[in-house]
N, C-alpha and C positions, 0 to 999 in steps of 0.2 A: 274568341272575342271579335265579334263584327266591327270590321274597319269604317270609319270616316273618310268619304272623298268630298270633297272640294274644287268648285272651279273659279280661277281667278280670271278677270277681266280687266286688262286695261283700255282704260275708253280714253277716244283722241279725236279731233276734229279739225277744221280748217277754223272755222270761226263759232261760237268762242274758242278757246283753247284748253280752257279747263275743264273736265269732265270727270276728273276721281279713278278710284278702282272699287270693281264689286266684285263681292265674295257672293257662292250658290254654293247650296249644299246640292253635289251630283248623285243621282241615284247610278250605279253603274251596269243593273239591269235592263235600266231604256233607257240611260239617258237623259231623264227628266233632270229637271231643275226646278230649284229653289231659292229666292233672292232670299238673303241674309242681312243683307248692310251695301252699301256703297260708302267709301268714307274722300277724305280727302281732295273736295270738286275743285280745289284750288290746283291738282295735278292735272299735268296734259301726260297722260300713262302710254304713248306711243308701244311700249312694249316692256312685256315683264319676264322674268326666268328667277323659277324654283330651284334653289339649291338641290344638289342631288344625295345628300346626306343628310342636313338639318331642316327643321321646320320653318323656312326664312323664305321671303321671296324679294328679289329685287326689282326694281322700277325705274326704268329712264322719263324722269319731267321734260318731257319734249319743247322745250323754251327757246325763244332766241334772247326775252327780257327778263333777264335774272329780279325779282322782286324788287321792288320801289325803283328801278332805275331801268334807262333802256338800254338795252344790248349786256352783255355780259354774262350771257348763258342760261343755262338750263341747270339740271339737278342730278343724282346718282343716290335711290333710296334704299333703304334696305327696312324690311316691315318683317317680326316675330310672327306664326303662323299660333292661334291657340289651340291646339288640335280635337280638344273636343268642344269646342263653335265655330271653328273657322276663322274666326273675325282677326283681325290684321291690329297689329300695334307697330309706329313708326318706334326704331331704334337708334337708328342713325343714317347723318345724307354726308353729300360732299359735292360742290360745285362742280362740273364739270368743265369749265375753262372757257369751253369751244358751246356754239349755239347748236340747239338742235341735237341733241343726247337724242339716238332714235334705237340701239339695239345692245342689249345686255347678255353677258353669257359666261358663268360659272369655270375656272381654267380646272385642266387636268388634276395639278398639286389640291385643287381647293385652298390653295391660297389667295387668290387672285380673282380681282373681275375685268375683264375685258367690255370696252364701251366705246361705240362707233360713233361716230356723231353727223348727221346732213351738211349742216351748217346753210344760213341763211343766204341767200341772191344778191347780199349786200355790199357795197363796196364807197370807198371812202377817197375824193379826191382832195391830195393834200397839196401846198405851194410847197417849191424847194428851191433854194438857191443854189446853182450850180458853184465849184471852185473858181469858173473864169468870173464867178459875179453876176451871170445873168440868171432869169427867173424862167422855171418850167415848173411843171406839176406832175404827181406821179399819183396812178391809182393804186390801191391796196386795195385787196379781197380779203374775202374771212377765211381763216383758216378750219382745216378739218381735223383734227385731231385722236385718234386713235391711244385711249386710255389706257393701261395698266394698273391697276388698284389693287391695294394691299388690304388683305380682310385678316381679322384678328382670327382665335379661335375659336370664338361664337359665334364665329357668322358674319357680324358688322363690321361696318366699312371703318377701316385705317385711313391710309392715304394713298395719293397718288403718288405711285412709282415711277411712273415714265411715260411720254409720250411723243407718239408718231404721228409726223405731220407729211399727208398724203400729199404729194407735188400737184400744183395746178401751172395753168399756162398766165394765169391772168390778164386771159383776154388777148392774149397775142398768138394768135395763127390762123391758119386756116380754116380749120373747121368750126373757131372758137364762134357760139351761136344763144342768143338771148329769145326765148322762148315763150310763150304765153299760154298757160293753159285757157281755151276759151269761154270755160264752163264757171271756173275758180278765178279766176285772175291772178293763180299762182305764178309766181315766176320760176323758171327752169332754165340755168343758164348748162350751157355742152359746152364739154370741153375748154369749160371758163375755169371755176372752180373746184376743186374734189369733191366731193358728197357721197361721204363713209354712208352707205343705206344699212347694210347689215355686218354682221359679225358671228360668225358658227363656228366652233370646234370640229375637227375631223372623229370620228368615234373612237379611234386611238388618243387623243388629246393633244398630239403629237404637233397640230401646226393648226391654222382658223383662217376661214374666208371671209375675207371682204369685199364687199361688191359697193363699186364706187361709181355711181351710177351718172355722177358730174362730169368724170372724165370718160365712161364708158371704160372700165379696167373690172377686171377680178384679181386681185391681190392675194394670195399666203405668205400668211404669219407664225411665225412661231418666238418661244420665250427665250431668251438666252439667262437662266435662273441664278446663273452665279453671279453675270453682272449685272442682271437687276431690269433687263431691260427687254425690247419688244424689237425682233429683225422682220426685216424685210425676206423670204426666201424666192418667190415666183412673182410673177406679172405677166395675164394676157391681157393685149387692149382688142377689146370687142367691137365690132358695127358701129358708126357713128348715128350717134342718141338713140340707140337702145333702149338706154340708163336700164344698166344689172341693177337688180332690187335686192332680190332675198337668193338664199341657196339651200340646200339639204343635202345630206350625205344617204347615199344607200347604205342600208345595214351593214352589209358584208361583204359586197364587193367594192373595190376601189374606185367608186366613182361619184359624183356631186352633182347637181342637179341645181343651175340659176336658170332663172326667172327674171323678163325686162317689161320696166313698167312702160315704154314706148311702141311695144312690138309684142304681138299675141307670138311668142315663140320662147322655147325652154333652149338652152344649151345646155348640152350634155359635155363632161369634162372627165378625163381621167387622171390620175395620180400619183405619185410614190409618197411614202412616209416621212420622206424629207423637203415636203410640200410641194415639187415641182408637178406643174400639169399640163396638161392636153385636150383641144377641143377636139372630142370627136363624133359628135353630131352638131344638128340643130332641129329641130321640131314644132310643127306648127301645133299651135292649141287651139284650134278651131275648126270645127267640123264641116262639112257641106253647108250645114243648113244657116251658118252665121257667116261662114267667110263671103268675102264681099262687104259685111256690115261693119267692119273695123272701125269706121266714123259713124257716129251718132248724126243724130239731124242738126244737133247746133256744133258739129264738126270738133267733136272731143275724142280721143282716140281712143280706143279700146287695149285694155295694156291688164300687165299680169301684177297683182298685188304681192297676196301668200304663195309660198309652195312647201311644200312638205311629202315625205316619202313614208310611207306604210314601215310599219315596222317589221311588219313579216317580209318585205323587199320586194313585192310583189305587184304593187302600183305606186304612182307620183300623181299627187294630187293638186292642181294651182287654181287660184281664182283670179278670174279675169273681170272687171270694170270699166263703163264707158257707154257703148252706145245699148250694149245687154248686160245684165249679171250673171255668172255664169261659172260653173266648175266645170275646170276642165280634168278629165280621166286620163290616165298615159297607163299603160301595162308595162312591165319591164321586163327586155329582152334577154334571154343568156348573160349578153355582153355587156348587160348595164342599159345598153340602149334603150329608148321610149318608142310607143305607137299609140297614139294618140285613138282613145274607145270609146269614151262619151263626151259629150256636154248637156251639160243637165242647169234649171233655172237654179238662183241659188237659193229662190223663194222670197230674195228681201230685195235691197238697192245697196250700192256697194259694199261685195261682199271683201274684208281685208284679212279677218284674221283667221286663220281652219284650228283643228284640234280634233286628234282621234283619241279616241275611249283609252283607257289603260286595255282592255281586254278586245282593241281592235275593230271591234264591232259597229262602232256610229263613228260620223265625223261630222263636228260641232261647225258651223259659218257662224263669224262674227259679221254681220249688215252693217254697217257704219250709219249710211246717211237714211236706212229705214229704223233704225236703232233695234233693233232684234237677233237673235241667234237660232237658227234652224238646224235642225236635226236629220243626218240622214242615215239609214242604213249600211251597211259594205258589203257587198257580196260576195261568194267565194271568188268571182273573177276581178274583183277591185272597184267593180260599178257601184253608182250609190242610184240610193232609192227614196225620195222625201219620206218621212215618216207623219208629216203632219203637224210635229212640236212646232211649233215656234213659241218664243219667250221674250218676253219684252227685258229691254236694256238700255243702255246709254247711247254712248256710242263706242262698240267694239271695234278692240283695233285689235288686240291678241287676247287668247285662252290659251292658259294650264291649267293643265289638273294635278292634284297632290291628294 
């Protein structure tokens, strides 16, 4: 019986923020695509992940304004997959507490989900009266909070079991630094507040990376199942405003691969099973022919979005945005290590989200701000090759395929 593949898209923006998710029916011979539906534009789908047993896919509503009111978070969805249409049925959500829900990830038991969160640049000065009676004021920051979520048997979401709230300085020290992107007029505050970017399992399921891109940390986690809760195991603090984005695990050997969205450069990490690591590289992701071009002409930095590692273990794939778009190539050494072997167009304008074929062969770019996904080739040395496809979209921020 000829199988059904499917690729989901979550689309996410600066402004608006709502963009939905689209289903494609994937051919897995080239690659092609097929728009299906886009459903729910009232979603900001930052990022999605497919159960790896059931037909279920989850979605972070990447919010700061929870519906009819401001502030008060974002969403945690979970959508029935129909397998012979693809098309997506909502089954159940749940607040997520904390703003800015940006990364979802299935735990080892499948009982659980795990959900990072940014959280907003926002802070709140309140009056206090001191005990002697006289009057100062104190600021508060948003909090980041790190989910554990209880899933039924069929997949949807229960409730929240616990949650960890990453330390911030708020605003008191040295390096503490309020940021401007000059393109966006985002704000990016260092070493102010935490901002949980991602969240990954190790391939053992054993322990999860966080990369907290606010304080410049990578964090492992793992679950303590009897009590119900989420520990703390390692902490590196990285380069000041880096900001670690996203990370990958190589297949088979012990080692992890982040990506900063401040700094064309991968850090390479080593491991034990009981989450504790080690830097030991760092690498640049830019070739001859770009370095130097790190700023754009209206002085926007060039910085790493996606990264993700081949499943045959053989390359590390990132995309870089800012003054070019651009994939960058890494081969993988004996030792886990990277050497950085192409960069290549990404064919669109920023490119966020990647995705390689089930059968290895193509690896999908999601374009954000040209709203399209390109298609590339993989060669037996890890290099890609445009293919030509492009396909219009929303605006991609991540691809699975199921």
């Amino acid at each position: 019986m000829k199988k059904n593949y499917y690729a989901y898209v979550g689309n996410w923006n600066f402004f608006p923020a709502d963009k939905g998710i689209s289903c494609y029916k994937f051919d897995p011979e080239n690659a092609e695509l097929e728009l299906i539906e886009t459903i729910d534009p009232e979603i900001c789908a930052g990022q999605i992940w497919i159960h790896p047993e059931k037909p279920i896919l989850y979605v972070v509503n990447e919010k700061g304004d929870a519906d009819g009111m401001m502030g008060g978070g974002g969403d945690v969805l979970a959508y029935s997959i129909d397998e012979s249409t693809g098309k997506l049925t909502r089954i159940s959500s749940i607040k997520s507490l904390c703003t800015e829900p940006c990364y979802v990830v299935v735990d080892k038991s499948r009982k659980h989900l795990l959900v990072s969160q940014h959280a907003d640049p926002f802070y709140v000065t309140k009056v206090v009266k001191n005990e002697d009676g006289s009057w100062d004021n104190q600021v508060i920051m948003e909090d980041a909070g790190l989910l554990l979520i209880d899933l039924n048997d069929d997949g949807s979401i229960d409730k929240i079991k616990d949650v960890f709230i990453t330390e911030s300085t708020g605003n008191l020290g040295p390096d503490s630094r309020r940021l401007v992107d000059p393109v966006t007029g985002h704000v990016q505050l260092t070493r102010v507040i935490s901002r949980q970017h991602s969240v990954m399992p190790s391939p053992s399921g054993n322990f999860y990376v966080v990369c907290d891109k606010g304080m410049d940390r990578v964090y492992t986690f793992g679950i303590d199942e009897e009590a119900g809760k989420l520990k703390m195991l390692d902490m590196y603090v990285d380069d000041w405003a880096v900001f670690p984005r996203y990370s990958t695990f190589h297949p088979n050997k012990p080692i992890f691969y982040t990506d900063n969205e401040r700094k064309c450069e991968i850090h390479v990490f080593s491991y034990t099973e009981d989450g504790k690591i080690d830097l030991i590289q760092k690498v640049e992701t830019l070739t001859s022919e770009y370095k130097g071009k790190e700023y754009s002409i209206n002085c926007r930095p060039m910085g790493a979005q996606d990264i993700l590692a081949h499943p045959n273990g053989k390359a590390v794939y990132c995309t870089i945005e800012g003054g070019d778009n651009i994939i960058a190539v890494l081969s993988v050494n004996e030792d886990g290590t990277l050497k950085l072997i192409q960069n290549i167009d990404c064919e669109g304008i920023m490119p966020r989200g990647i995705c390689i074929s089930p059968d290895g062969r193509f690896l999908l770019s999601g374009n954000l701000t040209s709203g399209d996904i390109t298609v590339f080739a993989i060669g037996e040395d890890g290099t890609l090759t445009y293919t030509g496809r492009k396909y219009d979209s929303v605006s991609p921020s991540a691809i699975r395929i199921y």
